[in-house]
C-alpha positions in Angstrom: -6.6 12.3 -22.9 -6.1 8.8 -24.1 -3.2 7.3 -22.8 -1.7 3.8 -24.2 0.2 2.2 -21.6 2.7 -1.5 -22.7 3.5 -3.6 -20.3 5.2 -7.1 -20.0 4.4 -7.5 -16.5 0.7 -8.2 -15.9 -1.6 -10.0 -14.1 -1.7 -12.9 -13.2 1.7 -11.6 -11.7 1.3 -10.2 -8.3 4.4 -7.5 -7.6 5.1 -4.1 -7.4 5.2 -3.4 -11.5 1.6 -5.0 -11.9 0.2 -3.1 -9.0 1.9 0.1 -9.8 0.1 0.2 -13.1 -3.3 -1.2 -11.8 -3.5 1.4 -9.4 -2.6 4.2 -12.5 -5.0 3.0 -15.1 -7.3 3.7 -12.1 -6.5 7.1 -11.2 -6.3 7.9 -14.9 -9.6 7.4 -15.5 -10.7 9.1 -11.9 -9.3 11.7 -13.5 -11.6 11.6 -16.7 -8.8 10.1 -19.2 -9.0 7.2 -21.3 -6.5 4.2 -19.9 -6.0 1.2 -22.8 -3.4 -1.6 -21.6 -1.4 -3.5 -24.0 -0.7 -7.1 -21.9 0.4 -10.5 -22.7 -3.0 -11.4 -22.7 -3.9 -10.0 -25.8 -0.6 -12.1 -27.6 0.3 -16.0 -27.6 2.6 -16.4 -25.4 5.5 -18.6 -23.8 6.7 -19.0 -19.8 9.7 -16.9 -19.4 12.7 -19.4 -18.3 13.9 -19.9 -14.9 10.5 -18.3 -14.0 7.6 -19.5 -15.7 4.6 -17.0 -13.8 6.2 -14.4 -16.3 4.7 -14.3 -19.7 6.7 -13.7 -22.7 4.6 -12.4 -25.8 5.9 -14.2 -29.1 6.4 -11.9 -32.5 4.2 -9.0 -31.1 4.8 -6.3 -33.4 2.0 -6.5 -35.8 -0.7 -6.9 -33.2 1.3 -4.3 -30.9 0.9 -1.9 -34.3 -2.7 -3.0 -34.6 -3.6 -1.9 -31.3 -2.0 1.1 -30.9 -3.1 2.5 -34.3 -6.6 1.3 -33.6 -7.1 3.2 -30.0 -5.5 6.6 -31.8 -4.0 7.4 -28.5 -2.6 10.8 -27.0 0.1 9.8 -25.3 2.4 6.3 -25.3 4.0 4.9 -22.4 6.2 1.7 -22.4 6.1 0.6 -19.1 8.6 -2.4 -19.1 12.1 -3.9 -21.4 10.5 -6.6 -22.7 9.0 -8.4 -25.7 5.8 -5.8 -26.4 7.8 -2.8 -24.7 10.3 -3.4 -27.9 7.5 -3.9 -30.6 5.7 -0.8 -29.1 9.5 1.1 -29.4 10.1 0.3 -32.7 6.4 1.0 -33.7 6.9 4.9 -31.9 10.6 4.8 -33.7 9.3 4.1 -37.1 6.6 6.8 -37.4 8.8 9.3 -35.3 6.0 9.5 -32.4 6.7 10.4 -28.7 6.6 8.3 -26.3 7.7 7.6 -22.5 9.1 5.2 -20.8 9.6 3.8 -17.0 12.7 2.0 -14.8 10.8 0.0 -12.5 12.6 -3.4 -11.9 16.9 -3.8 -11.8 16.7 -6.1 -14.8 20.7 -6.3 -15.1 21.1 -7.2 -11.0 18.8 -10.0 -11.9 19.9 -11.6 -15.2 23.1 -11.4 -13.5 21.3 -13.3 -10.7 19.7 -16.3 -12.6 22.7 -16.3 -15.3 25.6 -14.3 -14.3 25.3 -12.0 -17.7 27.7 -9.3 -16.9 25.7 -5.9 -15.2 27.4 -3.6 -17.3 26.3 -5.3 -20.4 22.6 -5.1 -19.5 22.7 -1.8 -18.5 24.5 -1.1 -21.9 21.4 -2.6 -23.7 19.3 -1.1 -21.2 20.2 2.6 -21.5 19.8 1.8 -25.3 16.4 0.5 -24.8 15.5 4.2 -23.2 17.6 6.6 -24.8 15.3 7.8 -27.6 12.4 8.4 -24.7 11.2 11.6 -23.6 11.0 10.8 -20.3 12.7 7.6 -18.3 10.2 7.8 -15.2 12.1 6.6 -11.6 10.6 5.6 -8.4 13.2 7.0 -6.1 15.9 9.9 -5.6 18.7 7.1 -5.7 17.1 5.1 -8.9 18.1 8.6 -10.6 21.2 9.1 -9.3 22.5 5.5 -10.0 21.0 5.6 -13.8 22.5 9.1 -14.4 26.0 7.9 -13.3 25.3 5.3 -15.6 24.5 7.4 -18.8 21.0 7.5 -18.7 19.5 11.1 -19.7 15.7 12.7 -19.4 15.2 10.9 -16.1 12.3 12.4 -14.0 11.2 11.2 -10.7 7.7 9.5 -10.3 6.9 8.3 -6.8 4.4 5.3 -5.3 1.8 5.0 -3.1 -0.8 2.8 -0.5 -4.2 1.8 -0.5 -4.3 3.0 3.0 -8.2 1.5 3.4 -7.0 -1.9 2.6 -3.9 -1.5 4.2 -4.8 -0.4 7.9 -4.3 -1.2 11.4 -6.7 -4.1 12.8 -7.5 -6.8 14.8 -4.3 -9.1 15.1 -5.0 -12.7 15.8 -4.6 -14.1 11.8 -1.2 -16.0 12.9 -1.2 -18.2 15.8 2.5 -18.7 16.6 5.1 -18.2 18.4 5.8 -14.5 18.8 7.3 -12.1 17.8 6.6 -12.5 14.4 8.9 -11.6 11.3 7.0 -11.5 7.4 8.1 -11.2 4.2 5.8 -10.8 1.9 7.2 -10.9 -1.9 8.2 -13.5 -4.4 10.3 -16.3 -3.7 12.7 -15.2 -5.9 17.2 -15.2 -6.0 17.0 -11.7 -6.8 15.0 -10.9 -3.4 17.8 -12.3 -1.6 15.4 -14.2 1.0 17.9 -16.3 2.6 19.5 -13.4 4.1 16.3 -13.3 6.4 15.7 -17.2 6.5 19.4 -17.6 8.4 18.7 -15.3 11.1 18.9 -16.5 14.5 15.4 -14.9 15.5 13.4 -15.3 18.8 9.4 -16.4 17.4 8.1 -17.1 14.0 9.3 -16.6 10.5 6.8 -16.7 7.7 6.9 -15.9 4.0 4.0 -14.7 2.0 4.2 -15.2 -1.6 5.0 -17.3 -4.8 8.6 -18.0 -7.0 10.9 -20.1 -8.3 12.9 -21.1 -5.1 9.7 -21.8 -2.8 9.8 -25.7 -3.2 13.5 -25.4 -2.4 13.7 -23.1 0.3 10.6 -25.0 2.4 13.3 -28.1 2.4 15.9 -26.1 3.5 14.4 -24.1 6.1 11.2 -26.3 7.5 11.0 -24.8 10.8 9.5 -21.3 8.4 5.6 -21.3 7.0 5.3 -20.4 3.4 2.6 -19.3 2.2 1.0 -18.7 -1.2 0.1 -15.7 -2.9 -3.1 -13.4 -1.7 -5.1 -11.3 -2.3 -4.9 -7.7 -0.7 -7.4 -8.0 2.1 -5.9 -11.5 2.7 -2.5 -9.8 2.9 -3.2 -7.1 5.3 -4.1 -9.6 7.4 -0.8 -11.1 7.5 0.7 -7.6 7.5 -1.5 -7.1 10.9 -0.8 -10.1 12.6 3.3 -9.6 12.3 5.3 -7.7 14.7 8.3 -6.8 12.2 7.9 -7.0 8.1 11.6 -7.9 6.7 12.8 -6.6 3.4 16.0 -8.6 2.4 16.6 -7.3 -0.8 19.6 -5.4 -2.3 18.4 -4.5 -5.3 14.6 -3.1 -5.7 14.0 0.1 -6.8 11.2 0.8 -4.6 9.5 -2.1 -2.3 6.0 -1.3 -2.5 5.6 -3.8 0.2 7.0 -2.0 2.8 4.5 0.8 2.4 1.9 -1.6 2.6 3.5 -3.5 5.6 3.7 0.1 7.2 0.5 1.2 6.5 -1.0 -2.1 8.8 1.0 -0.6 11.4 3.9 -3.3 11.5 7.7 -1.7 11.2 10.2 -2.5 8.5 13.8 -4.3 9.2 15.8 -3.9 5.8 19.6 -3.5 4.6 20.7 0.4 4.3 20.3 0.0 0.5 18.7 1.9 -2.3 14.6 1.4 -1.5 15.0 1.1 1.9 16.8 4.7 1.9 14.0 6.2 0.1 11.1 4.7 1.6 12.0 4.3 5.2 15.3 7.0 6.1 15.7 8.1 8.7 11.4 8.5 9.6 11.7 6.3 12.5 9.4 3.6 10.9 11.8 1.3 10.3 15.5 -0.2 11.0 17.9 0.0 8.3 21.1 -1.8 9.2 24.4 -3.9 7.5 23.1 -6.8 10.2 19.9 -7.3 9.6 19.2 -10.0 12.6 20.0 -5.9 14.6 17.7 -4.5 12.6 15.0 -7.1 13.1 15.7 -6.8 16.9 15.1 -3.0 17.2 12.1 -2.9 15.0 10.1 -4.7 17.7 10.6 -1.4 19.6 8.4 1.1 17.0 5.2 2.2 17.9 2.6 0.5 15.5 1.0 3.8 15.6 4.0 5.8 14.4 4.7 3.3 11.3 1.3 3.9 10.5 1.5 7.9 10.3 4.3 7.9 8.0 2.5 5.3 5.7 -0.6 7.7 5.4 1.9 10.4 3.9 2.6 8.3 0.7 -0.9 8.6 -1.9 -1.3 6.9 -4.8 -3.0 10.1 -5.8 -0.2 12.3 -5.9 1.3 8.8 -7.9 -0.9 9.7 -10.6 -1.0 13.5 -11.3 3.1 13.2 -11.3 2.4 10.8 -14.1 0.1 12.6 -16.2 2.6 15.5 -15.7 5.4 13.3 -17.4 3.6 12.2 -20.2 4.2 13.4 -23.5 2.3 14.0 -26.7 2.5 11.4 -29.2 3.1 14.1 -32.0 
C-alpha cells in the first residue's frame, strides 16, 4: 500500500508529533508499504510567530496537489491543522477522495496560551478542520472522551510507543550534581507549563533538556537550574539515566511521549493527575500523579528503577503501527 502522510511538524523539530511519525513511516515500510511524506521542506517557508523552530509552508496547494497526484497513493493521512494539512484537505475535498486525519497536539490550549484566542473558538475551527475525515486518530482514552464531548465524531484510538534499545537502563554517572536529580526533558515552551516545576522547593538538582521560546528567559529567572539544548536520542537517554525523578509539568498534552522514554531508562515520572499522565502512568506504580507536584516529586524517589522499566517495555511502537494501518482508509 502506498500511504501519503502531510505533516506541518517535521524535522528539524524535535517533539512528540515528529517522532511519532518518524517512527511510522518506519514501521510502514517494515511492513512492505510505501511511506511518502509531504514536509515543509519540500515548500518555501516562513518561522511561525512567537516560535520561530516551527515552519510555516507559504501558498502550498499547488505543489501539495503536485505531489500527491504524482505518488498516486492508496491511502491519505493529514497528520497535523496547519498550512499543507489544509491544502492537502481541500485537495481530498475537491476530488471527493478519502482521507484520514490525527489529533496529536491541543492547538486551542496553546493559541490560548501565546494569545489568549478563546478555546472554544479553536476548537470550533478545529472540529471543522476534521469533520469530513474518516477517521480522527487519538492517542489516549481521555483525548477521545474530551473531543467527543466536544462534537467531534469518527474518533478511533491510536496509541504510542518506545525505542526500548535506545531507551534502556545504564550506567548513571552523565550528571555530576547534587542529587537527587529532577529532568525535564521537552521544549521550553508556555504551553508546557515548566515553571510549575522550576518553583519547587526540591532537595538536589534541577535540569531541563531541551529548546523554546522561553529558554533565554527562564535561565535569568531561575539560574540556580542547567539548561540544556536539544539532543539527540542516545544523548538523551543518557540524561534520562542519570536522573532520579523525570518531571512532567504539563496540563495539556495529549500524550507525553517523554515519559515513556524517561520510563523506559528506568527513572520514575512526577506529573499533575491530568489527561496524559492518566493514560500513560495510572495507577501502574511507575510514577506519582498528584495536585502538588513538589509531593509527587518527593514520592517518586521511592520507585524501583526496575519496576518503571517493566511497564515501559509493555508500550511497542509496533503495535503503534499495525493500529495505524488498521485506521487508514482507501483514497476511493
Amino acid at each position: 500500500m502506498k500511504v501519503m502522510i502531510v505533516t506541518d511538524a517535521w524535522s528539524p523539530q524535535v517533539n512528540g508529533v515528529v517522532t511519532t511519525l518518524g517512527k511510522i513511516g518506519d514501521g510502514l515500510r517494515d511492513l512492505g508499504h510505501e511511506a511518502r511524506f509531504l514536509t515543509p521542506q519540500g515548500f518555501r517557508s516562513i518561522p511561525c510567530p512567537t516560535y520561530p523552530e516551527i515552519r510555516l509552508s507559504l501558498l502550498p496547494f499547488a505543489g501539495v496537489s503536485q505531489e500527491i497526484e504524482a505518488f498516486a497513493p492508496d491511502a491519505v493521512h493529514i497528520a497535523t491543522e496547519g498550512p499543507l494539512g489544509m491544502a492537502a484537505r481541500r485537495y481530498c475535498l475537491a476530488r471527493k477522495l478519502a482521507f484520514t486525519t490525527a489529533f496529536h497536539t491541543r492547538f486551542a490550549e496553546y493559541v490560548h496560551a501565546r494569545i489568549r484566542i478563546p478555546v472554544d473558538w479553536t476548537y470550533r475551527w478545529l472540529r471543522g478542520f476534521h469533520a469530513p475525515s474518516r477517521a480522527v486518530m487519538v492517542p489516549t482514552p481521555s483525548v477521545r472522551r474530551d473531543l467527543q464531548a466536544r462534537g467531534f465524531a469518527n474518533t478511533v484510538d491510536w496509541t504510542r510507543g518506545v525505542d526500548t534499545e535506545t531507551f534502556c537502563p545504564g550506567e548513571r554517572d552523565h550528571l555530576t550534581d547534587t542529587p537527587p536529580i529532577f529532568l525535564y526533558v521537552g521544549r521550553v515552551a508556555v504551553e508546557k507549563n515548566l515553571e510549575a516545576f522550576l518553583e519547587l522547593d526540591l532537595p538536589g538538582s534541577k535540569w531541563v533538556v531541551g529548546e523554546g521560546p522561553l529558554r533565554a528567559a527562564l535561565e535569568r529567572k531561575y539560574p540556580g537550574v542547567r539548561f540544556e539544548g536539544i539532543k539527540t536520542p542516545a544523548e538523551l537517554a543518557r540524561y534520562y539515566r542519570a536522573a532520579d525523578v523525570f518531571v512532567f509539568p504539563s496540563l495539556t498534552d495529549t500524550f507525553g511521549l517523554v515519559m515513556l522514554e524517561a520510563l523506559a531508562c528506568g527513572t520514575p515520572v512526577a506529573a499533575f493527575p491530568v489527561p496524559g499522565p492518566l493514560d500513560v502512568i495510572g495507577d501502574s506504580g511507575a510514577g506519582v500523579l498528584h495536585e502538588d507536584l513538589a509531593f509527587a516529586c518527593l514520592g517518586a524517589l521511592n520507585i524501583s528503577r526496575d519496576k518503571a522499566r517493566r511497564y515501559a517495555e509493555q508500550f511497542s511502537w509496533c503495535a503503534s503501527v499495525e493500529q495505524f494501518v488498521r485506521n487508514l482508509t482507501p483514497i476511493r
